[in-house]
Each structure stands twice: as structure tokens, then as C-alpha cells.
Backbone atoms as SQL, in Angstrom:
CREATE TABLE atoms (id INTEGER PRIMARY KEY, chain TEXT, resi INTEGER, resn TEXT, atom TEXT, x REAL, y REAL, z REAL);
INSERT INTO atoms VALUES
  (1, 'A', 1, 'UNK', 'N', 166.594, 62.240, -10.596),
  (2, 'A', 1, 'UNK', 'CA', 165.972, 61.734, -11.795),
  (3, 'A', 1, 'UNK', 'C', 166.838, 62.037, -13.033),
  (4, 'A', 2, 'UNK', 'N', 167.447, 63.396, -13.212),
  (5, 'A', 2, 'UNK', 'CA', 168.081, 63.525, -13.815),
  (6, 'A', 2, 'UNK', 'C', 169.458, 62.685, -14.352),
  (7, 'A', 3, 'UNK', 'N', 170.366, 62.235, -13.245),
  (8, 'A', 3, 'UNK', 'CA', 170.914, 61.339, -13.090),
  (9, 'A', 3, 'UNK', 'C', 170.901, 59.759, -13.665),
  (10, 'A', 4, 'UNK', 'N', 169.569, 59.664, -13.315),
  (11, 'A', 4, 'UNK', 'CA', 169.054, 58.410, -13.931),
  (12, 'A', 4, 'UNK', 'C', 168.915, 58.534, -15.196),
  (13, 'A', 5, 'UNK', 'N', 168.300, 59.461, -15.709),
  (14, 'A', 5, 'UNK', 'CA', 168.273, 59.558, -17.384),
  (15, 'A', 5, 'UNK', 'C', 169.906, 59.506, -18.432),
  (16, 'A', 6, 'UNK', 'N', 170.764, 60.293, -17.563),
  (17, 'A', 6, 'UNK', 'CA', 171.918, 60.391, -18.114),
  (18, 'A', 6, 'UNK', 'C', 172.369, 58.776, -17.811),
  (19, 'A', 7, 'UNK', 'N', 172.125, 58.061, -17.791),
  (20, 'A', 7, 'UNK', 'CA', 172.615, 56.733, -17.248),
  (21, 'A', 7, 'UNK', 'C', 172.238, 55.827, -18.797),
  (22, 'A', 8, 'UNK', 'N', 171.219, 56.391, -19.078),
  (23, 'A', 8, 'UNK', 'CA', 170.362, 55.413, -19.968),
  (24, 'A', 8, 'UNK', 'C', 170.988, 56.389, -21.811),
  (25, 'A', 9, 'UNK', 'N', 171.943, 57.223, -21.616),
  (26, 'A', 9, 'UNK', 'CA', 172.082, 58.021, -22.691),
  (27, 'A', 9, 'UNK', 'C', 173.044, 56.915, -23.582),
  (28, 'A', 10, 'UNK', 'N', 174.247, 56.203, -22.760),
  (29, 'A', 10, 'UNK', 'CA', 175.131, 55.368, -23.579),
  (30, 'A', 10, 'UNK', 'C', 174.428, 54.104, -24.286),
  (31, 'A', 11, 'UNK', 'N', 173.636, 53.409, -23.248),
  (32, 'A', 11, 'UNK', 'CA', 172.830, 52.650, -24.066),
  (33, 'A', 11, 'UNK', 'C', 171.716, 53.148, -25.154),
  (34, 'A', 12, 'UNK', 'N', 171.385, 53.933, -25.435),
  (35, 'A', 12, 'UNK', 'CA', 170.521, 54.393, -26.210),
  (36, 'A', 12, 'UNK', 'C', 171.215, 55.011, -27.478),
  (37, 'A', 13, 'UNK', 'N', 171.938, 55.410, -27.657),
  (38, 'A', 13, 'UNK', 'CA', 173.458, 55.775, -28.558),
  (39, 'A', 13, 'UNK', 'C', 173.266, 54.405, -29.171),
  (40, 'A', 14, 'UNK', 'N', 174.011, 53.435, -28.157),
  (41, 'A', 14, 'UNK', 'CA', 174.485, 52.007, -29.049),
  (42, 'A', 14, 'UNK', 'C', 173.358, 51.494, -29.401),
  (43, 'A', 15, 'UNK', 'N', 171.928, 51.471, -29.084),
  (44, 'A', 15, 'UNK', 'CA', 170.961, 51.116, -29.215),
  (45, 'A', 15, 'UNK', 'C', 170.855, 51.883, -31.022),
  (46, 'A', 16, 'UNK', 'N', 170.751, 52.632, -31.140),
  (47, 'A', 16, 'UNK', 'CA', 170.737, 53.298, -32.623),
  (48, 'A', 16, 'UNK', 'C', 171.597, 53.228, -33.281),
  (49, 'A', 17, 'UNK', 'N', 173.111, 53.181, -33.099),
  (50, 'A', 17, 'UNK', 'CA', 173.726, 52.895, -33.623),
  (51, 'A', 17, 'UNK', 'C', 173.644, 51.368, -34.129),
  (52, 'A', 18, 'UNK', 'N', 173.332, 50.195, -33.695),
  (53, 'A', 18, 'UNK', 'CA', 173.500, 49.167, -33.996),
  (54, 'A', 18, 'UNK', 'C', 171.950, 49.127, -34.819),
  (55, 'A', 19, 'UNK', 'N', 171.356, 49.879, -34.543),
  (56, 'A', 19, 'UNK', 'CA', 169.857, 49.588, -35.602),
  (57, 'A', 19, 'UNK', 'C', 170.162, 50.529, -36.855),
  (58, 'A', 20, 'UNK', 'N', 171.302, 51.467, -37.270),
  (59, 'A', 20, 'UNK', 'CA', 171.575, 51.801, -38.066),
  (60, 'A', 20, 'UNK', 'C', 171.917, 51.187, -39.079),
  (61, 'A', 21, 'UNK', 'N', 173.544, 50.430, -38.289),
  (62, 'A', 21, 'UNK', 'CA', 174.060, 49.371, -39.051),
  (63, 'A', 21, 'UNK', 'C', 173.432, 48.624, -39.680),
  (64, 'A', 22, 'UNK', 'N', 172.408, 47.568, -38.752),
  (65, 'A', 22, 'UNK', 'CA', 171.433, 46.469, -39.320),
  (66, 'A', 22, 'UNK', 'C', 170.940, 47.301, -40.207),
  (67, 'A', 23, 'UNK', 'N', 170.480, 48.089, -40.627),
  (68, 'A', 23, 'UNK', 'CA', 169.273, 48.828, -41.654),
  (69, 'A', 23, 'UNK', 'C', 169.967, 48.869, -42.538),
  (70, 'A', 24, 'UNK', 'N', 171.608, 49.458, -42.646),
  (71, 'A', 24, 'UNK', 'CA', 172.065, 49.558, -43.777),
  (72, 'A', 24, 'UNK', 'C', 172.243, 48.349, -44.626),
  (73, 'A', 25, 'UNK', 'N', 173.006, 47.334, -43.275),
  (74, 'A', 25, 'UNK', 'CA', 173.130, 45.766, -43.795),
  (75, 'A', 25, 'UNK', 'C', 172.776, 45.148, -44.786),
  (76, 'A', 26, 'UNK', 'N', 170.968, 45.604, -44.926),
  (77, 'A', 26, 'UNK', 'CA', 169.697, 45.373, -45.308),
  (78, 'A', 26, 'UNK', 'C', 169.530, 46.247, -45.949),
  (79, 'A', 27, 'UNK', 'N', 169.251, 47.101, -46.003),
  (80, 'A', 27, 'UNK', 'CA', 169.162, 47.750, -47.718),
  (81, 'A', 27, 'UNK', 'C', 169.662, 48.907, -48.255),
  (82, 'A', 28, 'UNK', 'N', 171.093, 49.080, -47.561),
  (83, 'A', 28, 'UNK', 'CA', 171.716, 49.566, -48.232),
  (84, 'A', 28, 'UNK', 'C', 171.888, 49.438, -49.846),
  (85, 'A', 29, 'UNK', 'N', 173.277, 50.326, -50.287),
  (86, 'A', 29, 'UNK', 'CA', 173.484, 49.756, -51.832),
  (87, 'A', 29, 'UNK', 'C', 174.105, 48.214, -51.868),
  (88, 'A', 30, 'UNK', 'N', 175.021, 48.080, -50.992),
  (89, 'A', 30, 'UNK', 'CA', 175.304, 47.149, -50.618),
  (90, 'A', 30, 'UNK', 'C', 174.960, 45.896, -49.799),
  (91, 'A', 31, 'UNK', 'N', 173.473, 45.915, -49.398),
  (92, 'A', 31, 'UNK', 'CA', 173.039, 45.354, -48.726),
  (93, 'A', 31, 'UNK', 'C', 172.820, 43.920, -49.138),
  (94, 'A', 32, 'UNK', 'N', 171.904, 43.003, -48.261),
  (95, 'A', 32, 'UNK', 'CA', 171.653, 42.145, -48.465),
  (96, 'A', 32, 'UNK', 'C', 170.478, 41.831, -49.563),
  (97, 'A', 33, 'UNK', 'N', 169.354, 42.907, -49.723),
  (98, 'A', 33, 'UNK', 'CA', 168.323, 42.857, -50.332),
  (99, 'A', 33, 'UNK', 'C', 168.450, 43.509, -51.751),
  (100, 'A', 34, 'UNK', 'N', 169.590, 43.884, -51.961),
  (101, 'A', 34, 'UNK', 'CA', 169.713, 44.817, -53.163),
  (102, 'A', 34, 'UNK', 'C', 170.474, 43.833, -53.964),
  (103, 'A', 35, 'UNK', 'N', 170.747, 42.176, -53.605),
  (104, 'A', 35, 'UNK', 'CA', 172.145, 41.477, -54.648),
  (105, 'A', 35, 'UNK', 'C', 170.954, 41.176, -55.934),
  (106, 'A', 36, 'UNK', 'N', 169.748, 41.096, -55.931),
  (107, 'A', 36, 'UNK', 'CA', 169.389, 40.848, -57.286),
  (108, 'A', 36, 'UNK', 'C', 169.733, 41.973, -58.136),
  (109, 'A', 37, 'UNK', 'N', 168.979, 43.783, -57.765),
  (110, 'A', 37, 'UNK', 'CA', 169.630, 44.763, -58.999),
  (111, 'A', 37, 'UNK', 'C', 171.060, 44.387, -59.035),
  (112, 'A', 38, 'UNK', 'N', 172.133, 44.463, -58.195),
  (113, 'A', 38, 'UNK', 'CA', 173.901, 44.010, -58.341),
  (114, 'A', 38, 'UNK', 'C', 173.420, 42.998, -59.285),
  (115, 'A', 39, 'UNK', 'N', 173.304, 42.190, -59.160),
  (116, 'A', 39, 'UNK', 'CA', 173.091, 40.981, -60.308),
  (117, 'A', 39, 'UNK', 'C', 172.709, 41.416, -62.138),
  (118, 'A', 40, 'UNK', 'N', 171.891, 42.097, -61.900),
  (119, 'A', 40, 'UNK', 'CA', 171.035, 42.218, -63.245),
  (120, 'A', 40, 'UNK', 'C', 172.240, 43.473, -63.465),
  (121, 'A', 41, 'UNK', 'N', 172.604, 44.535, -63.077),
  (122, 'A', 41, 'UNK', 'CA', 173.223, 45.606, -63.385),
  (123, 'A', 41, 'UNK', 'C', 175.027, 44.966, -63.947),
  (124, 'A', 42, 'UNK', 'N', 175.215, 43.844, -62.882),
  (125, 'A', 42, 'UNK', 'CA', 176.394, 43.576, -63.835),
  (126, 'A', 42, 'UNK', 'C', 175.785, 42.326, -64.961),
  (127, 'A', 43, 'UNK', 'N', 175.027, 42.023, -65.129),
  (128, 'A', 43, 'UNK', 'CA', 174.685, 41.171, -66.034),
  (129, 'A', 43, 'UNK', 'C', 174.811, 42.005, -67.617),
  (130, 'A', 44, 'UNK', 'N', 174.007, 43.679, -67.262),
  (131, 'A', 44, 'UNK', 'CA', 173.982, 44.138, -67.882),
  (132, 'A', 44, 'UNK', 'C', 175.391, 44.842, -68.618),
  (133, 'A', 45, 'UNK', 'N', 176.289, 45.096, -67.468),
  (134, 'A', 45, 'UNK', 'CA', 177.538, 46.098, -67.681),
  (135, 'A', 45, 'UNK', 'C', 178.355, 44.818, -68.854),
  (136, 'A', 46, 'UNK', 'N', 178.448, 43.072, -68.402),
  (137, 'A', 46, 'UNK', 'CA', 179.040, 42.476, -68.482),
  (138, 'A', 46, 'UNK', 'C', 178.584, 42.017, -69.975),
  (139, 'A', 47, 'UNK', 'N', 177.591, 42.381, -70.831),
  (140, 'A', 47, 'UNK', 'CA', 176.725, 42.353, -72.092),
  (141, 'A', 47, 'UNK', 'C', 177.495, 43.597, -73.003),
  (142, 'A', 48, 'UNK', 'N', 177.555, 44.811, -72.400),
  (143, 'A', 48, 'UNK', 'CA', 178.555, 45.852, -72.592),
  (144, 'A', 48, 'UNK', 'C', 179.631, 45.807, -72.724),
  (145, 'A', 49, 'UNK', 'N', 180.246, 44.886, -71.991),
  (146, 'A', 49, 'UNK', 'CA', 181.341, 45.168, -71.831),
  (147, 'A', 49, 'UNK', 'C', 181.746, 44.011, -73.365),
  (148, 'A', 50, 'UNK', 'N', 180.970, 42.566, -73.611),
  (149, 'A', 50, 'UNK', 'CA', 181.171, 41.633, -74.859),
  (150, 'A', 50, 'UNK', 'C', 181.098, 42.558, -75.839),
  (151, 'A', 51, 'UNK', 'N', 180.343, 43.615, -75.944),
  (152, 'A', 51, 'UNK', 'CA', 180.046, 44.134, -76.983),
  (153, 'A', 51, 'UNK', 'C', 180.789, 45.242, -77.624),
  (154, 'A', 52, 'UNK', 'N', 181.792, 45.576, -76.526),
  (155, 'A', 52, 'UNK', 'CA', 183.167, 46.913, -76.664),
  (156, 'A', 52, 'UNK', 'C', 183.729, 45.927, -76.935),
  (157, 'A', 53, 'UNK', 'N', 184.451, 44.375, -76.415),
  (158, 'A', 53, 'UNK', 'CA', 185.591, 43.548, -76.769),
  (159, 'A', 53, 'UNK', 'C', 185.478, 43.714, -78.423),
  (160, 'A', 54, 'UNK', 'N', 184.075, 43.206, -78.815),
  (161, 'A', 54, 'UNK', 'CA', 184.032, 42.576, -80.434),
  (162, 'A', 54, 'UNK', 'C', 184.471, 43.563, -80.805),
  (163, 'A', 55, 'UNK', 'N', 183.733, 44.761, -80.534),
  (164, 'A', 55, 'UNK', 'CA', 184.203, 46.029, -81.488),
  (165, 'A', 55, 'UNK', 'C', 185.492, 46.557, -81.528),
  (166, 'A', 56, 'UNK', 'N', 186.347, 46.487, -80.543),
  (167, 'A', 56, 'UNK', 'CA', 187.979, 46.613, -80.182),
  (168, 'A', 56, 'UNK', 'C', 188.805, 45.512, -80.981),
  (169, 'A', 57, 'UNK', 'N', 188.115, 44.629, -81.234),
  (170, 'A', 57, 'UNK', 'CA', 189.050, 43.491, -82.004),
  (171, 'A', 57, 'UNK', 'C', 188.784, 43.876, -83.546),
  (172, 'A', 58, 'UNK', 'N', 187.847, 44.521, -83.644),
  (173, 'A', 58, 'UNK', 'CA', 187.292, 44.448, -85.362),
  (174, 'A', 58, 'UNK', 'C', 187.823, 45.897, -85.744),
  (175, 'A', 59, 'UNK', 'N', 188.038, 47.338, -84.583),
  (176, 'A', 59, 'UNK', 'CA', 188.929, 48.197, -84.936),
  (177, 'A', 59, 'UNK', 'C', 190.177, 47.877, -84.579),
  (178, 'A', 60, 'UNK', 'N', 190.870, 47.256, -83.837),
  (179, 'A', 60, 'UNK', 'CA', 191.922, 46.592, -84.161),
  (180, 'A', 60, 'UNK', 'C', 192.808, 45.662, -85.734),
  (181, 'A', 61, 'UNK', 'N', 191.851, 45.326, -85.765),
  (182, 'A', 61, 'UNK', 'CA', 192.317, 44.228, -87.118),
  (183, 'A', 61, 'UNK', 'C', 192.060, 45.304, -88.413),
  (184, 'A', 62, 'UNK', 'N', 190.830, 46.326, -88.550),
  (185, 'A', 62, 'UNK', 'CA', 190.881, 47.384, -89.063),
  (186, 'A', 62, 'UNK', 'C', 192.144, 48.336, -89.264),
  (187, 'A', 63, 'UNK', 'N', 192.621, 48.611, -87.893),
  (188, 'A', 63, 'UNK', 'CA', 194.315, 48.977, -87.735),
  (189, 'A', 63, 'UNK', 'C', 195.277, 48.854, -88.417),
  (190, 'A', 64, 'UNK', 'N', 195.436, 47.278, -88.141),
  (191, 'A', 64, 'UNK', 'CA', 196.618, 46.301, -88.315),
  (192, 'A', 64, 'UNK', 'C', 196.176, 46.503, -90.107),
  (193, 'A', 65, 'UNK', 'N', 195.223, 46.303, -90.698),
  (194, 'A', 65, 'UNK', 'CA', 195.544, 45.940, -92.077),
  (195, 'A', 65, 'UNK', 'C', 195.973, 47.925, -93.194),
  (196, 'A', 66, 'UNK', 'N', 195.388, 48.434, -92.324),
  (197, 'A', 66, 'UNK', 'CA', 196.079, 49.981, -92.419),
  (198, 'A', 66, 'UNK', 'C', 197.436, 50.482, -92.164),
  (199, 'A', 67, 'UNK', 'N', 198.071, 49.148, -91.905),
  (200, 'A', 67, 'UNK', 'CA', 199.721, 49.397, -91.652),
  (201, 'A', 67, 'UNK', 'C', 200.477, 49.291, -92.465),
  (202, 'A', 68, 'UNK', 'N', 201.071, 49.387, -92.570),
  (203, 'A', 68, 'UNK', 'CA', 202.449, 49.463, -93.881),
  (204, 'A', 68, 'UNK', 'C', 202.958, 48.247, -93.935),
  (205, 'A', 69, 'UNK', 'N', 202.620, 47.622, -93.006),
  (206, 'A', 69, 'UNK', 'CA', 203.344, 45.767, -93.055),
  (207, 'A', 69, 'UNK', 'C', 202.319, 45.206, -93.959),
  (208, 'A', 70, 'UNK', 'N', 200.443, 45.353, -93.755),
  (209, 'A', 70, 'UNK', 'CA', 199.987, 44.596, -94.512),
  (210, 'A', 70, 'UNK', 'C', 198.777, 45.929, -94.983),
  (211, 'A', 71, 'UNK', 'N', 199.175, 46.484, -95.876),
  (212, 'A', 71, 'UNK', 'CA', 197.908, 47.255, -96.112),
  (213, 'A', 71, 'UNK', 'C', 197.171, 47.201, -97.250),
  (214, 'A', 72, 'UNK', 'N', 195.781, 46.859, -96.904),
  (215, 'A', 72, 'UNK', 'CA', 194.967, 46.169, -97.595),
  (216, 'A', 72, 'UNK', 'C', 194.045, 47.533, -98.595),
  (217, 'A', 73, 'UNK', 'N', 194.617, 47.655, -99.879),
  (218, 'A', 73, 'UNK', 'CA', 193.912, 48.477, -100.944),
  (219, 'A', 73, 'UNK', 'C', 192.470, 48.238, -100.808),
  (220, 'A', 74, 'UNK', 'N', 191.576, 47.448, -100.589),
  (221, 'A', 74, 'UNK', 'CA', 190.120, 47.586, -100.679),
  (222, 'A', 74, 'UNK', 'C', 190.138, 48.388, -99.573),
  (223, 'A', 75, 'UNK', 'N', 190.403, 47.940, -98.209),
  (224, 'A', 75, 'UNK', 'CA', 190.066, 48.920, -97.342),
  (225, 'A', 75, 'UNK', 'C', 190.545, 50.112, -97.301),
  (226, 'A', 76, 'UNK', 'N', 191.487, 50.353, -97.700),
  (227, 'A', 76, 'UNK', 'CA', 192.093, 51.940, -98.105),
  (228, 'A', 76, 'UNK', 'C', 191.383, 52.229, -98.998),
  (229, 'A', 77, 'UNK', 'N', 190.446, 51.849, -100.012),
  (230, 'A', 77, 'UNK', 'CA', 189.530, 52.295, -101.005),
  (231, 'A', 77, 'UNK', 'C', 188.178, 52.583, -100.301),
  (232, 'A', 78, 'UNK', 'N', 187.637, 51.958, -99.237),
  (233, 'A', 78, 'UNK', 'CA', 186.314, 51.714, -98.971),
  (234, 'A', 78, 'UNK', 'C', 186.538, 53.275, -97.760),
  (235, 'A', 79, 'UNK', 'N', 187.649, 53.092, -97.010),
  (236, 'A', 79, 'UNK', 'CA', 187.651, 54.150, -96.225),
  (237, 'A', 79, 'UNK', 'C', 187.786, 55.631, -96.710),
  (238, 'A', 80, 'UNK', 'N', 188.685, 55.605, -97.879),
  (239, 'A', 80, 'UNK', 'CA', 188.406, 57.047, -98.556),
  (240, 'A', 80, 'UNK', 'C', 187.602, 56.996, -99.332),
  (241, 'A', 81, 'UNK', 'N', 186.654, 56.564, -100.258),
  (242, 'A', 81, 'UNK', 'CA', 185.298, 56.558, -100.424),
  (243, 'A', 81, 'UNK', 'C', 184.660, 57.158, -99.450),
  (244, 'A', 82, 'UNK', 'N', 184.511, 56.422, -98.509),
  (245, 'A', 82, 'UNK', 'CA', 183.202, 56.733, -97.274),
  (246, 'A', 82, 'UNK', 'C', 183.954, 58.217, -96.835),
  (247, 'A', 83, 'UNK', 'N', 185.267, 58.491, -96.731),
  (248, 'A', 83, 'UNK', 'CA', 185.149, 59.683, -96.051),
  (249, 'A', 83, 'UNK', 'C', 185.170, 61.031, -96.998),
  (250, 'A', 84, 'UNK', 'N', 185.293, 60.672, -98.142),
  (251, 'A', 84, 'UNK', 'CA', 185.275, 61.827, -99.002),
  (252, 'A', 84, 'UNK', 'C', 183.650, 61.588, -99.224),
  (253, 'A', 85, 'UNK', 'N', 182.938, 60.907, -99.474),
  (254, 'A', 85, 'UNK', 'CA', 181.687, 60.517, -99.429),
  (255, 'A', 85, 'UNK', 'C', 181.493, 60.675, -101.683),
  (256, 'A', 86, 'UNK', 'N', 182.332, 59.710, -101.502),
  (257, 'A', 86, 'UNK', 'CA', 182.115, 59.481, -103.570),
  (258, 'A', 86, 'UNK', 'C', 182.191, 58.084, -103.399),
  (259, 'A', 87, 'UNK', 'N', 181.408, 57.565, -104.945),
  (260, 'A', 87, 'UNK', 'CA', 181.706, 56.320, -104.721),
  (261, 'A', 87, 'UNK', 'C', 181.713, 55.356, -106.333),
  (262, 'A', 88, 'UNK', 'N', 182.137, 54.391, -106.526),
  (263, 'A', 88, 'UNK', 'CA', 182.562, 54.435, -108.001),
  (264, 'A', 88, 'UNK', 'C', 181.305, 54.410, -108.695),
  (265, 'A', 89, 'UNK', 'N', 181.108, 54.451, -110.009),
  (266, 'A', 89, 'UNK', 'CA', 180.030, 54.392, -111.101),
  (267, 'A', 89, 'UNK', 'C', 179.259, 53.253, -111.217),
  (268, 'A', 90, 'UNK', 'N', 180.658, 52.133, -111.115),
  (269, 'A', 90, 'UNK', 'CA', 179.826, 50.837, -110.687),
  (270, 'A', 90, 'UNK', 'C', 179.248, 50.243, -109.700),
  (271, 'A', 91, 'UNK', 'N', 179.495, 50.883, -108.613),
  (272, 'A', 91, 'UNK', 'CA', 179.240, 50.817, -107.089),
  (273, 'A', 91, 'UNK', 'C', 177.370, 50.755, -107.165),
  (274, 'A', 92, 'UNK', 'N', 177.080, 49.666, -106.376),
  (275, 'A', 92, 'UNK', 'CA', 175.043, 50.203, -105.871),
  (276, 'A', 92, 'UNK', 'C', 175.364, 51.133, -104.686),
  (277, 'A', 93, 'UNK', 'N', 174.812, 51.864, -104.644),
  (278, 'A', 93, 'UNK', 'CA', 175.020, 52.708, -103.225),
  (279, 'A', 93, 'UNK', 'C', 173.625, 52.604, -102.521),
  (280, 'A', 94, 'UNK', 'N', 173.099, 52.080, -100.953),
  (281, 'A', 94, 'UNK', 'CA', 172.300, 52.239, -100.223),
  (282, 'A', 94, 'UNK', 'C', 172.202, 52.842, -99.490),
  (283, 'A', 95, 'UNK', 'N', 171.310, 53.760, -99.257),
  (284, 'A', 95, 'UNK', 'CA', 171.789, 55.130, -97.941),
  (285, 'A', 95, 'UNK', 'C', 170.964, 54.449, -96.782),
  (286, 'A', 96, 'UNK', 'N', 171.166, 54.686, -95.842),
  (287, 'A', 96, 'UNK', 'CA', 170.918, 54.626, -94.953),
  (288, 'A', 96, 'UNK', 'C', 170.447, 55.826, -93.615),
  (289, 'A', 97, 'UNK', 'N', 169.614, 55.404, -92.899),
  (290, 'A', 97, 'UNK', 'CA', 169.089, 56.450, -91.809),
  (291, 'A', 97, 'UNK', 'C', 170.296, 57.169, -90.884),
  (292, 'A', 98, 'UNK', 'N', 171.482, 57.095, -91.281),
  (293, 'A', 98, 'UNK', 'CA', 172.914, 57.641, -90.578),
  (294, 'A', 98, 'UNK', 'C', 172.559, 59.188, -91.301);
């Protein structure tokens, strides 16, 4: 009897093993049932990610006009203003929740 049982051990191995696989197949992270969150999560990353471009182009061009090729006196005025935190007499100043 014993014999007989050890007979049935390899199939029963591959038997779980292949119902592993399928399970993961299926709902793993990668699975078949999980492509809507994949969907919405890069929908989301890919909203993030428009929203670092704009801001990389607008500190970029911020950059570029801080250069010695084209450097733009208002913004060299507006930036040391804001970082010394003074601001002219004629200036309205609005504070804000920052």
C-alpha cells in the first residue's frame, strides 16, 4: 500500500503546482484580474507624470532666463524679493496660507 501511495506523490506535486500557477495567473499582481487597478494606477502615475513635465519646463525656462546670456531683471527682482522676503512700497502684497 505504501508503494502505491508513493506512486501518486509526483502527480500530486504537479497537480499543485499547476493550480498554483493558474491562481497566480489570475490574481496575482500581475494577473489577469488585476489589469483594471494596472490601468487606473498608470492612468494615475501618467497625470503625474504631465504634471512634473509642465513644471520642469517652467523651472527650466525660469533657468535659462537667470543666465547671463538672457537675464531677465524682473525676475532677478521678484526672486530676491521673495527670498529676502521685502517687497517694494508700491508693491500690493497678498499673503497667502504658505
Amino acid at each position: 500500500m505504501l508503494a502505491r501511495l508513493k506512486s501518486y506523490i509526483p502527480i500530486t506535486i504537479l497537480a499543485f503546482l499547476i493550480f498554483y500557477f493558474g491562481f497566480q495567473a489570475l490574481t496575482g499582481d500581475r494577473g489577469l484580474l488585476s489589469r483594471g487597478e494596472r490601468n487606473a494606477r498608470l492612468k494615475e502615475k501618467s497625470a503625474t507624470l504631465a504634471e512634473l513635465v509642465v513644471q520642469r519646463q517652467d523651472l527650466e525656462r525660469r533657468a535659462q532666463l537667470l543666465r547671463d546670456q538672457g537675464l531677465s531683471i524682473e525676475l532677478l527682482d521678484e526672486r530676491a524679493r521673495s527670498t529676502l522676503g521685502l517687497a517694494d512700497p508700491r508693491d500690493y502684497v497678498i499673503r497667502t496660507g504658505r
